[in-house]
C-alpha positions as CSV (number, residue, x, y, z in Angstrom):
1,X,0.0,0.0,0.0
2,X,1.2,3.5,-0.8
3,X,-0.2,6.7,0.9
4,X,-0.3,10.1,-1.5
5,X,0.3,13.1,-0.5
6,X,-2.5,16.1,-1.5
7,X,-1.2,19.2,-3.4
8,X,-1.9,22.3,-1.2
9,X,-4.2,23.8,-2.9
10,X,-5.8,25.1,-0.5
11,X,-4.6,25.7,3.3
12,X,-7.2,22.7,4.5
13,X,-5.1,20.2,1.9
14,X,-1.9,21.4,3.2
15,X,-0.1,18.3,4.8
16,X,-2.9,16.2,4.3
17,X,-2.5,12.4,3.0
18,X,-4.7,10.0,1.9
19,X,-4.6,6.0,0.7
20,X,-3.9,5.7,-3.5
21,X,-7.3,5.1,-4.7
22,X,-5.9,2.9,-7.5
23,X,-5.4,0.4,-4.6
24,X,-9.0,0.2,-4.2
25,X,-10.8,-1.2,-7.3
26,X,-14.4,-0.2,-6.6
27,X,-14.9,3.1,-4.4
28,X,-18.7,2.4,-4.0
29,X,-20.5,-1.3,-2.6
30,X,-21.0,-3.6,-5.3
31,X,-23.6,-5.5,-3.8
32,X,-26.2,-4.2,-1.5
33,X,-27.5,-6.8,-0.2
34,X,-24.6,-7.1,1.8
35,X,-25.6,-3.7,3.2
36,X,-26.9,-3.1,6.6
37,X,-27.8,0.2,8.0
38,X,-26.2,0.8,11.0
39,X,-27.7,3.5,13.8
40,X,-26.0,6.8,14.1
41,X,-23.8,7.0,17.4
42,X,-24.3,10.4,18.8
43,X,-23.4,10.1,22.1
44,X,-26.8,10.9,23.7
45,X,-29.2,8.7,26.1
46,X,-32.7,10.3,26.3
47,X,-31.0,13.8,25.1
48,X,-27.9,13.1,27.9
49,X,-24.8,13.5,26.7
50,X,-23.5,9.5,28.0
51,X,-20.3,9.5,25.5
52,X,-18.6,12.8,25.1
53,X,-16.7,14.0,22.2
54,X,-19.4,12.5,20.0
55,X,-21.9,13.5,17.9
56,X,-22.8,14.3,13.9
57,X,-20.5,12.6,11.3
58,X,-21.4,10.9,8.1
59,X,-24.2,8.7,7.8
60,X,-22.7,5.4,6.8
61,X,-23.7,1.9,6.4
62,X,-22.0,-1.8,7.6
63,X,-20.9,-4.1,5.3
64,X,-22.0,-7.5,6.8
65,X,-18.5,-9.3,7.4
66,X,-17.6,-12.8,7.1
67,X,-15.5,-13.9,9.7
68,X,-16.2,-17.3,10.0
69,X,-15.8,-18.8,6.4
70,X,-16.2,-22.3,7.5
71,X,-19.7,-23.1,6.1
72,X,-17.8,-22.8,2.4
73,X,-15.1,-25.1,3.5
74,X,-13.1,-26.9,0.9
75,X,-15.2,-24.5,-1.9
76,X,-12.9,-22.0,-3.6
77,X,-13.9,-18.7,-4.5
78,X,-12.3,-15.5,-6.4
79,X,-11.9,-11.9,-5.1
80,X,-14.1,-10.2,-8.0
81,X,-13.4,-6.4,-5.9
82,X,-11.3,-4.6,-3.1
83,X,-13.4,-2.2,-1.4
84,X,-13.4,1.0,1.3
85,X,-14.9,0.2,4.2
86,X,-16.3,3.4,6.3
87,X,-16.9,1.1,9.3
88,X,-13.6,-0.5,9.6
89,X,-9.7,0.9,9.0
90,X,-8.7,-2.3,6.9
91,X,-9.8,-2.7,3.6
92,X,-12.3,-5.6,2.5
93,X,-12.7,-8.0,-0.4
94,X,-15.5,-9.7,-2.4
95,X,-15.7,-13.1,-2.8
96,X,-17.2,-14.9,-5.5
97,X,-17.7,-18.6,-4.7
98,X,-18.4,-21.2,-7.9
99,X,-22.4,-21.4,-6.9
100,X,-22.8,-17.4,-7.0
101,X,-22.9,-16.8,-3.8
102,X,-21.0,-13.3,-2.6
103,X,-19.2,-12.5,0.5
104,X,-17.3,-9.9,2.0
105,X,-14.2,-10.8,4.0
106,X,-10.9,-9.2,5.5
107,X,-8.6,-8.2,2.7
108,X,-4.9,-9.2,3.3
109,X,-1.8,-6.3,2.2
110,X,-1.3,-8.6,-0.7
111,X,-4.4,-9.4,-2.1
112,X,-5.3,-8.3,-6.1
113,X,-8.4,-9.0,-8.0
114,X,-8.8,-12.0,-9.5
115,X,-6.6,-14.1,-6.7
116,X,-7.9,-17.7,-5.4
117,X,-8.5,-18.3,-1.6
118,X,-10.2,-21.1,0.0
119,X,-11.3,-22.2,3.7
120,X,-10.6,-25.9,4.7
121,X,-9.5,-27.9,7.6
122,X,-6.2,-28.2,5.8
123,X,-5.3,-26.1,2.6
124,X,-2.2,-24.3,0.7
125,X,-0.2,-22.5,3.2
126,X,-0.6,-18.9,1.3
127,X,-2.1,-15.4,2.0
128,X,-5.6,-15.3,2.2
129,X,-6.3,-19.2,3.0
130,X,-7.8,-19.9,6.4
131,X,-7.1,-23.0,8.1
132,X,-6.9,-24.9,11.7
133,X,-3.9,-23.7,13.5
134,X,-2.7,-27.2,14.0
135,X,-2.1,-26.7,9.9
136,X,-0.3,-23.7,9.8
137,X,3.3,-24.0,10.0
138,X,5.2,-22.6,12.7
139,X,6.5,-18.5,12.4
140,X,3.8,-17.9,9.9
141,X,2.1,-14.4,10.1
142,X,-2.5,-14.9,10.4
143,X,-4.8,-12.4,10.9
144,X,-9.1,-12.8,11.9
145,X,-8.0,-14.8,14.7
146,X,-10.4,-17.0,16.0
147,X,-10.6,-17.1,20.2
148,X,-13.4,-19.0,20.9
149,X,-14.5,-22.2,18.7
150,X,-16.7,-22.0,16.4
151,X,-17.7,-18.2,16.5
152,X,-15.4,-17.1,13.7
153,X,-12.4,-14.1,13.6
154,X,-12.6,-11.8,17.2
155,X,-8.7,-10.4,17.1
156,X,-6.3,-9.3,14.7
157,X,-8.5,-7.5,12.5
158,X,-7.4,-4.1,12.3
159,X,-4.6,-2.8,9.5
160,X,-1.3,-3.5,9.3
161,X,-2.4,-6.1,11.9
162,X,-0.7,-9.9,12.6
163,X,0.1,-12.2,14.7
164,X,2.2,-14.8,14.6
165,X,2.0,-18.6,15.4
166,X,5.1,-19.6,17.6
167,X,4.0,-23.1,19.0
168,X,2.2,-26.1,18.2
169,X,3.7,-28.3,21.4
170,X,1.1,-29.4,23.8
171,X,-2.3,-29.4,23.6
172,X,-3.3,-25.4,22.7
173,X,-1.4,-23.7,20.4
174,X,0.5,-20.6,20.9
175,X,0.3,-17.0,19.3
176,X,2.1,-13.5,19.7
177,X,0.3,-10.7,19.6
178,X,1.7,-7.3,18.1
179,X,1.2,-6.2,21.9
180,X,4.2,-8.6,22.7
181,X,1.1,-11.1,24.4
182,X,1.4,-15.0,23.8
183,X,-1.9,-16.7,24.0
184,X,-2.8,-20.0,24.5
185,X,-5.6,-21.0,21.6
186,X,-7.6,-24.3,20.3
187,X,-5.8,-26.1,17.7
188,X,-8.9,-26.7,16.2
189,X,-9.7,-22.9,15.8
190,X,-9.3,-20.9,12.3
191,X,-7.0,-17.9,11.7
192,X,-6.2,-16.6,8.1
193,X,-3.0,-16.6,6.9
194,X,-1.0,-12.7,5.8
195,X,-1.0,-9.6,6.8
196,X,-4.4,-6.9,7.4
197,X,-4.4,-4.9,4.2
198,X,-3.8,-0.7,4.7
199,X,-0.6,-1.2,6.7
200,X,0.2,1.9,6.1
201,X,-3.3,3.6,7.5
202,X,-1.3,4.8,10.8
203,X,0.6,7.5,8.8
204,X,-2.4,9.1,7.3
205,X,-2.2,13.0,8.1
206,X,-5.7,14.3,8.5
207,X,-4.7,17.3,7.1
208,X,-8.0,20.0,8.6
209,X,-10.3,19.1,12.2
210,X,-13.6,18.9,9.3
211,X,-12.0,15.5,8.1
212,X,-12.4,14.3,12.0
213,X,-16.0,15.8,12.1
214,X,-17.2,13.6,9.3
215,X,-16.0,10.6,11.3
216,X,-18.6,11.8,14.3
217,X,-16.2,13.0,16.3
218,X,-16.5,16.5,18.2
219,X,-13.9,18.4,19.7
220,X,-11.8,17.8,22.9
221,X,-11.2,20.2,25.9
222,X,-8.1,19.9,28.1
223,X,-8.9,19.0,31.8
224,X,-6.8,22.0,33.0
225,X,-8.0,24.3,30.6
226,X,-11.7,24.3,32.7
227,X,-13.0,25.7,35.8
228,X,-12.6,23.4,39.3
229,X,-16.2,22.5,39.1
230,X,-16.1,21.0,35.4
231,X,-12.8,19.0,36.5
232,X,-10.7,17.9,38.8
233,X,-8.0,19.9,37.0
234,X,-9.3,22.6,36.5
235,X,-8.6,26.0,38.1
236,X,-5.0,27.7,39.0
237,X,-3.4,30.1,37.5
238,X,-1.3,30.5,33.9
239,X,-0.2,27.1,32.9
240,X,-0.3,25.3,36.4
241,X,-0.1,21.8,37.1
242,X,-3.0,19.0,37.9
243,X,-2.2,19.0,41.4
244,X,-2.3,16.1,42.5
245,X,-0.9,12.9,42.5
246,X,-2.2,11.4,39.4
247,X,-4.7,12.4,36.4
248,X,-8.3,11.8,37.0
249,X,-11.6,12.0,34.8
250,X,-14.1,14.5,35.1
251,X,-15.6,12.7,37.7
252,X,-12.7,11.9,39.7
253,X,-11.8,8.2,39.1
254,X,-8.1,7.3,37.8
255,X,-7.1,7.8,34.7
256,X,-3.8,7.2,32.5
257,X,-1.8,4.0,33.8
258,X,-4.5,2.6,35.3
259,X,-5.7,-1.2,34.4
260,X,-8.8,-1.6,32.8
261,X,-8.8,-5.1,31.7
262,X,-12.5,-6.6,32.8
263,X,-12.5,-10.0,30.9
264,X,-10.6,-12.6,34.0
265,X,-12.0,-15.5,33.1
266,X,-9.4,-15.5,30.1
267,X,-6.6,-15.0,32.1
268,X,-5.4,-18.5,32.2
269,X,-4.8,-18.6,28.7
270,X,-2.2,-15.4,29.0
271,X,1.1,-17.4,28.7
272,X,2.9,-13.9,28.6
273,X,1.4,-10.9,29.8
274,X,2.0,-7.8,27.2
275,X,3.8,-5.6,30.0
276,X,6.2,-8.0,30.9
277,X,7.0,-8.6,27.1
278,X,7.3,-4.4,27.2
279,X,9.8,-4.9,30.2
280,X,11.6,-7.1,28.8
């Protein structure tokens, strides 16, 4: 993938950056039926602000994902478009399998119209094939990781994204995370083989705050920049510090550094926890 700069036309195109649109061969859906329309997040409960910093943006609709791929296992099909996805940072394919039937699925940095990929128990180690783990070979790079069996891709699905298989001894299989994490995971369980397409999506420049407005994003105030009774950091004189020990949110709870993680009944699979790899 290749990111082009904009000429400065204008002073809102000045630094700006965008993805080659010759890397995307159809700008608009090519089959609505795979079309669903989503409901606008504004950030509101019953007219109460719940979420802040959101509110407005474009109107867009989801493209309805296939994750999973195993009910066409075995049956080939050909990527007949590579598409924009509003909903998602990673670019997405269409799949046309032999019986007509279309799908849209995770598009790999490598993938080009007209390429071959297939879902099996066992298939071609190459991009874009999705297999059992026990079938990859070690050190390989897979994406739309499957966590829990039978329930299709939950991690590694954002761009430039992969993880990378490092162990097939004993009875789970283990993966490294870009985080530095190694999970323990099924054997049994899918995962795609590549590379998330738009690796390069991290080094888009939005160029003007309007760009960030069509995403449905409203602008940020700094904590100290308020009065005491709109934030705990608020208040003081020129440029003064928080003070206090450590940052809180508006309403006074920790914030920055602070551990967030909810889900413990996954813990055990956590070989290596992604601070320790950072440490190390």
């Amino acid at each position: 993938m290749a990111i082009k700069k904009l000429k400065p036309v204008t002073n809102a195109q000045r630094n700006t950056s965008v993805v080659r649109s010759d890397q995307i061969s159809s700008k608009k859906p090519t089959v609505k039926s795979l079309l669903k329309t989503s409901k606008k997040v504004t950030g509101r409960s019953g007219g109460t602000i719940s979420i802040r910093h959101r509110g407005g943006g474009t109107r867009s609709r989801y493209r309805l994902i296939d994750f999973d791929r195993t009910d066409k296992l075995g049956i080939e099909g050909r990527v007949a478009t590579i598409e924009y996805d509003p909903k998602r940072t990673s670019f997405i394919a269409l799949i046309v399998y032999p019986d007509g039937d279309k799908r849209y699925v995770l598009a790999h940095g490598k993938m080009k119209v007209g390429d071959k990929i297939v879902a099996d128990v066992k298939a071609k180690a190459k991009d874009g094939n999705r297999m059992q783990l026990k079938n990859i070979p070690i050190g390989y790079s897979i994406y739309n990781l499957e966590v829990t069996p039978n329930k299709g891709g939950q991690m590694v699905r954002s761009a430039g994204q992969s993880a990378k298989l490092i162990s097939l001894d004993g009875d789970k299989a283990q993966v490294e995370l870009n985080s530095g994490e190694v999970r323990l995971v099924a054997k049994t369980n899918y995962a795609t083989i590549g590379v998330v397409s738009n690796e390069e999506q991290s080094l888009i420049k939005v160029g003007k705050a309007g760009n960030t407005r069509h995403k449905g994003r409203r602008p940020q105030v700094r904590g100290k920049a308020m009065n005491p009774n709109d934030h705990p950091h608020g208040g003081g004189e020129g440029g003064s510090s928080i003070g206090m020990k450590h940052p809180k949110t508006p309403w006074g709870a920790p914030a920055l550094g602070v551990k967030t993680r909810k889900n413990k009944t996954t813990d055990k699979l956590i070989l290596r926890s992604r601070h320790r790899a950072k440490k190390k």
